[in-house]
Structures are given as C-alpha cells and as structure tokens.
N, C-alpha and C positions, 0 to 999 in steps of 0.2 A: 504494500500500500504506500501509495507517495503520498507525502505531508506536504502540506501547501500553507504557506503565511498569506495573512492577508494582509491588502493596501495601509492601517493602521499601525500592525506589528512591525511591516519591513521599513516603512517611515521613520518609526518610533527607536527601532535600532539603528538606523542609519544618522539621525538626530545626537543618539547619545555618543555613538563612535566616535560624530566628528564636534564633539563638545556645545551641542546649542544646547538650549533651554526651552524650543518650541516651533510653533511656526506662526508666522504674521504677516496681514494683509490688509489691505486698504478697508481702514474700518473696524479687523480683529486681530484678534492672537489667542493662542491657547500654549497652555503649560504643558512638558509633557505626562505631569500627570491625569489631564485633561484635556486630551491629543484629540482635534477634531469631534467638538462638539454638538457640532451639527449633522453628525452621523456619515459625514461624508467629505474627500479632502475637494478642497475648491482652489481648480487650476491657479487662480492668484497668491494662494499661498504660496511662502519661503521661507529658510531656515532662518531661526530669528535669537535672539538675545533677552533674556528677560532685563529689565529697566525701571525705574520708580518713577511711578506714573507723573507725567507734567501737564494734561490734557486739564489738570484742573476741576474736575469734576467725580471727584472722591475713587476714583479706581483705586485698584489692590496693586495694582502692574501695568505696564506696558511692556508690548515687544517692539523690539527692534533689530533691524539689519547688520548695524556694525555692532560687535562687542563693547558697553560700556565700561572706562574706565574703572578699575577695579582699585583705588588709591587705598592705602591701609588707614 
C-alpha cells in the first residue's frame, strides 16, 4: 500500500525545514500551528515570518515575507 501526504502535511514540512513560521497573503497569514484555515491552500499564499502585529487593530501577529529582526 503506498502512503500519500496530503497538500497541508507536505506544506507544513517543507515550512519547518526551511525555518518559517507560516504562510501569508494579501489580507492573511496562518501559524503553523494553524496551517491553512480555511480548509484549503490559496495560490497567493507564501512562506512567511511570524511579526508583532502593526496593522493596529489588536491582532495576536502578523506574517510577513522577510524575516524580522531578531535583536536580543
């Protein structure tokens, strides 16, 4: 029997491999503990950076494209 990963799990590994914290798009982002919540990946997504939200309007997080500065 051949085992097959689905769209979520191969995303979700390929994510933590290559060091992000999710995916983000015009308008979203998800953690990946909460990897595509809308039950399905949506071609504008891309691997993203988690960030402290500046949007102003009480978020938890933002994602973002480039990795933010990590200053101690």
């Amino acid at each position: 029997m051949i085992r097959t990963k689905d769209v979520q799990t191969i995303v979700t590994e390929w994510l933590i491999a290559h060091g992000y914290d999710g995916l983000c798009g015009e308008g979203c982002g998800c953690r990946l503990a909460d990897l595509m919540p809308c039950s399905q990946p949506s071609p504008g997504c891309m691997a993203g950076y988690e960030s402290k939200c500046v949007c102003g309007d009480g978020c938890d997080f933002d994602m973002v494209l480039e990795r933010p500065d990590k200053a101690p």
